[in-house]
C-alpha positions in Angstrom: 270.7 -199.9 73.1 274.4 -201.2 73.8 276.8 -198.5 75.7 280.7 -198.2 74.8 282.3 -199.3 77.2 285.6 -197.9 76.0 284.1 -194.6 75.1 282.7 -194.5 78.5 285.7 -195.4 80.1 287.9 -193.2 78.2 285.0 -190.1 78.8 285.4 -191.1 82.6 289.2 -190.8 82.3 289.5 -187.4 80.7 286.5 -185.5 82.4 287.9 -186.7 86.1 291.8 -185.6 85.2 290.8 -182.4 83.7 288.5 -181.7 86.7 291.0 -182.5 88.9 288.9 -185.6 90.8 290.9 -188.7 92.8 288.5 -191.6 91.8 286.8 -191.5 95.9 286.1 -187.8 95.3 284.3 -188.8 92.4 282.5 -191.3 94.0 281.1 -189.4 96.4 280.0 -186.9 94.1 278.2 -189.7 91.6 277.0 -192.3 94.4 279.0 -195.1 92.3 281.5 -197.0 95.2 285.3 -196.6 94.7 285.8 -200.3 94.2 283.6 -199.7 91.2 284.9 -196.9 89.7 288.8 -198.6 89.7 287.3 -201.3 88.0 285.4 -199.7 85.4 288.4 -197.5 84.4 290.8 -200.6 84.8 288.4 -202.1 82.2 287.8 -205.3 84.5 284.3 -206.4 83.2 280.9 -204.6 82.1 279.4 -201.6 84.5 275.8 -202.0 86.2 273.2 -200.2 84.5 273.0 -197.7 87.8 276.9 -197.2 87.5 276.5 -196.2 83.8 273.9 -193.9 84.1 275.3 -192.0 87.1 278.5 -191.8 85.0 276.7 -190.4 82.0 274.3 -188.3 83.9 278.1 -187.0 85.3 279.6 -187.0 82.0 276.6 -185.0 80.5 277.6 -183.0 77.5 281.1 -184.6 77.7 279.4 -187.6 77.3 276.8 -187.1 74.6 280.1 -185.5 72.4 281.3 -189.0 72.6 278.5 -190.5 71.5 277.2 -191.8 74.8 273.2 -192.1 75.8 270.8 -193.5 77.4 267.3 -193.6 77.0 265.5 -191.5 79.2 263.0 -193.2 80.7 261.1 -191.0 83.8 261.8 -188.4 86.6 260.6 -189.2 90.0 262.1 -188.9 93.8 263.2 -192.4 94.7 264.4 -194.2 97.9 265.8 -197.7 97.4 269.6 -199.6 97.7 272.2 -198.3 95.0 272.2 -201.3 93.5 268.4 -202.0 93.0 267.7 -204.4 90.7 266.4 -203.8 87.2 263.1 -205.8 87.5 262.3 -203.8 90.7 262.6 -200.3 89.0 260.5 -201.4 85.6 257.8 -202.2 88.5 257.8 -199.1 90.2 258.3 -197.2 87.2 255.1 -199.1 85.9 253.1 -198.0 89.2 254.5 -194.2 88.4 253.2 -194.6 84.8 249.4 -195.9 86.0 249.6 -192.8 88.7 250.1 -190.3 85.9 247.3 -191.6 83.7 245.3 -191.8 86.4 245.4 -188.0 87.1 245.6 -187.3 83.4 248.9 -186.2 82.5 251.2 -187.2 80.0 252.8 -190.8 80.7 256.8 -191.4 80.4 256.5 -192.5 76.6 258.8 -194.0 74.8 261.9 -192.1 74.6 261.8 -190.7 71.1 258.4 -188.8 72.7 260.2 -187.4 75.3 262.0 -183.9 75.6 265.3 -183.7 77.0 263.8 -182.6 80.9 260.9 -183.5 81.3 259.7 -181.2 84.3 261.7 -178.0 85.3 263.3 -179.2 88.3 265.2 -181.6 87.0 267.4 -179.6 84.8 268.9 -177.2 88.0 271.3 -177.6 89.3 272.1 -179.4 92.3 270.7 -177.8 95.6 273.2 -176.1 98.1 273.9 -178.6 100.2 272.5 -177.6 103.7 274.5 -176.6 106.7 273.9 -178.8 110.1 272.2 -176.1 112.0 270.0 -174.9 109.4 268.3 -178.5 109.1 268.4 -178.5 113.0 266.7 -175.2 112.9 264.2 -176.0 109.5 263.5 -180.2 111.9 262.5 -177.9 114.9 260.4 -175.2 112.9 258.4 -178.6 111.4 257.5 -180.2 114.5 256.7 -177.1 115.6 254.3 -176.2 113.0 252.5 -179.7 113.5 252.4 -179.1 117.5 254.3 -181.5 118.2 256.2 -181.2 121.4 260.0 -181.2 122.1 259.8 -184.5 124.2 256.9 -185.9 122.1 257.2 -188.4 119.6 255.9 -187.7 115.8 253.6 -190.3 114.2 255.3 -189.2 110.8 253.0 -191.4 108.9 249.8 -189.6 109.5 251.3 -186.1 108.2 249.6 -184.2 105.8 251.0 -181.8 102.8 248.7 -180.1 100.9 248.6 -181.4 97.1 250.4 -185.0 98.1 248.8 -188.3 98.1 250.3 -191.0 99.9 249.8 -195.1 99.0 251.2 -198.5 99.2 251.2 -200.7 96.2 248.4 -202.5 97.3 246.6 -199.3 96.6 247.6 -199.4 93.0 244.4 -200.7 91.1 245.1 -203.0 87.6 248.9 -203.3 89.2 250.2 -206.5 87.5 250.2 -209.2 89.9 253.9 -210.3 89.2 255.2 -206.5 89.8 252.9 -206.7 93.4 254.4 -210.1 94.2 258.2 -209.0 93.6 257.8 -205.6 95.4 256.6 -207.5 98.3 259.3 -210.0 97.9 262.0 -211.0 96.5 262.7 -207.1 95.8 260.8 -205.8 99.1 264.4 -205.1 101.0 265.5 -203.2 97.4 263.5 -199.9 97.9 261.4 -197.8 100.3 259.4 -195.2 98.8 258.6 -193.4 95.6 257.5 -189.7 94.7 256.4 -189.1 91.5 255.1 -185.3 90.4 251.5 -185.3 88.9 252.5 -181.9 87.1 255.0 -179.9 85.4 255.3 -177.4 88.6 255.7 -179.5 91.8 252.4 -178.8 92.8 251.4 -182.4 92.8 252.5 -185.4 93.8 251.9 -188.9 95.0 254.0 -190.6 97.0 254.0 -194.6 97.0 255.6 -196.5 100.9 256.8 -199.6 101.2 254.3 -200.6 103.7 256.0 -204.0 104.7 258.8 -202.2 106.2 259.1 -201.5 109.7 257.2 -199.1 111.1 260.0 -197.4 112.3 261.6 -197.4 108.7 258.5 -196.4 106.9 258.3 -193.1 109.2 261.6 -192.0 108.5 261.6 -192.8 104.5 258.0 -191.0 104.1 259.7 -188.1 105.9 262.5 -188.7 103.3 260.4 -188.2 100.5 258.2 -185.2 102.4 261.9 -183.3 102.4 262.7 -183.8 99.1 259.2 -182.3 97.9 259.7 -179.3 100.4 262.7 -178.5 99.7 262.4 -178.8 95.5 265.3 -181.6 95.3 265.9 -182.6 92.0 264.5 -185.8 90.5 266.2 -188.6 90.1 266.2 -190.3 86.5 265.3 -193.8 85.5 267.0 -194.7 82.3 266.7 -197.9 80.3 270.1 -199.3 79.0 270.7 -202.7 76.7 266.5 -203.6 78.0 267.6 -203.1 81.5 266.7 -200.1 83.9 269.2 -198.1 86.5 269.1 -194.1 88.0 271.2 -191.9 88.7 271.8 -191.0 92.5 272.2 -187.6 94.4 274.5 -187.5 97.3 274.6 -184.4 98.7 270.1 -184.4 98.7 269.8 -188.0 99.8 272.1 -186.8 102.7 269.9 -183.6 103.6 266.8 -185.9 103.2 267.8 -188.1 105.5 269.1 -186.1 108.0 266.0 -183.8 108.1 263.7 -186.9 108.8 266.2 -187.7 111.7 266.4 -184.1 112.8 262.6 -184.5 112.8 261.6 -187.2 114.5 264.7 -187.1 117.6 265.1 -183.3 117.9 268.3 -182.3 119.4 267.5 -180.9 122.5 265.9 -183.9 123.2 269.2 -185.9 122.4 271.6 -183.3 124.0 269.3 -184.0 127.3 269.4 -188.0 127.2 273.0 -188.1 126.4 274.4 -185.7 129.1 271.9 -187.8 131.5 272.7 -190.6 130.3 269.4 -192.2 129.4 270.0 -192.6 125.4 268.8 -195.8 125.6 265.1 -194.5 126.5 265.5 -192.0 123.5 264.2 -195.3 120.3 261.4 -196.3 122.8 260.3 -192.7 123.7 260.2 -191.3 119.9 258.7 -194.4 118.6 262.0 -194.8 115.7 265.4 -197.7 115.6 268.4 -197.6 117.8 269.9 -196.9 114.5 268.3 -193.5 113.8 269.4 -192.7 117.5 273.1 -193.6 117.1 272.8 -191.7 113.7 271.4 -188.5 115.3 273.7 -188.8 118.4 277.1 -188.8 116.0 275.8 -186.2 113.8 275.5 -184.2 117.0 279.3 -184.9 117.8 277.6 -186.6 121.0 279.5 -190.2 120.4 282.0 -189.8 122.8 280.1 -188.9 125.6 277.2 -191.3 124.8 280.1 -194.4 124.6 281.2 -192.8 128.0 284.9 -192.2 126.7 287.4 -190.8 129.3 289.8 -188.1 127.4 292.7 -187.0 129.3 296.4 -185.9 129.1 298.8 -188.5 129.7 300.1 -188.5 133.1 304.1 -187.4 133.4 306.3 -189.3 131.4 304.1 -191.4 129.7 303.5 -191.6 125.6 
């Protein structure tokens, strides 16, 4: 099915004025970039398929009044770029598909099959966004429920939950070759890791890695996805729009996600320790994740400035 783009646009236009949203604070609400958004209302060429079908999911009943749908395709937890290529969802919605027959519950369909929400948790609303010391608190409370020490580091690969099954998509039996050979290629740098519920309650889930990642990267996306099934985020939708496939995106869970698996694998005491001794640099090495997630954890613990060694002082008499 074709989208109008005027109808969209004009949809866009109304909602965000009456709402009282500048076109950034939209975009960080939607996960569509503000670059995109002027465009799209400036009518300068067609949106991507992901840029549509956040701006629909957005628009919702505004939208569907307006004649604006998309067909909805599957609900899963997913971690890849914002702008993932079509061909790379259609695989990985292919592997979710085979999962679901495999443990005997109802495939995707075609849309016409389909109910409006197809598992509960989908239709809430969104969570309430987590304050900073309450994931400190909820990373600590997890490591220290798998015994795992303050200065150790966490093998985040090799946890457990009860009810989840973890694979790679060389695990995925009858997998079409081509889908194997482009999620290990060409679209290998496109997405991480995949959760996809096995029943109607959240009881069951498998979770598929991107195991040609870096180790370090696959620990902190599998603890990604262990968050978002822990704390009952949302799912995120695939939708198919003019044969092509996009998703929507979730801001404020992919932020808590994330900082949870960082919060989890550097705890902050640990952090607060190296950074006032001055031996950050040991901290990647020691928990066995990138400099990245380090720098990440030390600026979400307001530690920059003291990590960068910045002198802060009033200027001396006289001086501006």
């Amino acid at each position: 099915m074709a989208i109008d783009v005027e109808a969209l646009v004009n949809s866009l236009k109304l909602k965000r004025e009456v709402e009282g949203l500048s076109l950034r604070g939209l975009s960080s609400i939607i996960g569509v970039s503000f670059s995109s958004l002027a465009r799209i209302e400036r009518g300068d060429g067609h949106p991507d398929n992901n840029s549509v079908i956040r701006i629909l999911e957005w628009l919702g009943k505004e939208g569907k009044d307006a004649g604006l749908t998309f067909e909805h395709v599957a609900l899963v937890h997913f971690r890849a770029n914002k702008n993932i290529q079509s061909r790379t969802v259609r695989c990985l919605l292919g592997i979710a598909e085979m999962l679901k027959l495999e443990h005997g519950v109802p495939t995707y369909g075609p849309p016409s099959e389909q109910p409006e929400e197809s598992y509960t948790n989908s239709s809430l609303p969104n969570t309430l966004a987590l304050s900073k010391a309450d994931m400190e608190e909820r990373a600590l409370k997890l490591r220290e429920q798998l015994e795992v020490g303050i200065d150790d580091a966490l093998n985040a690969l090799v946890i457990e939950i009860e009810g989840v099954d973890v694979l790679v998509p060389s695990d995925i039996e009858n997998l079409d070759t081509k889908c194997l050979n482009h999620l290990y290629g060409a679209g290998v740098g496109e997405w991480s890791a995949m959760s996809v519920p096995l029943d109607e309650v959240g009881d069951a889930w498998a979770v598929v890695r991107n195991d040609r990642h870096s180790i370090e990267r696959q620990k902190v996306t599998y603890l990604e996805e262990c968050w978002h099934i822990l704390l009952g985020h949302r799912l995120t939708k695939i939708a198919k729009i003019s044969d092509s496939y996009g998703r929507t995106y979730d801001s404020d869970e992919e932020h808590d996600a994330y900082y949870l698996a960082g919060a989890t694998l550097v705890p902050a005491p640990a952090v607060v320790s190296a950074v006032e001794a001055g031996a950050a640099a040991t901290l990647a090495a020691k928990f066995g994740v990138s400099q990245q997630l380090v720098e990440y954890r030390i600026k979400r613990l307001g530690l920059w400035s003291t990590y960068k060694g910045k002198e802060i002082k009033i200027a001396p008499s006289g001086q501006s």
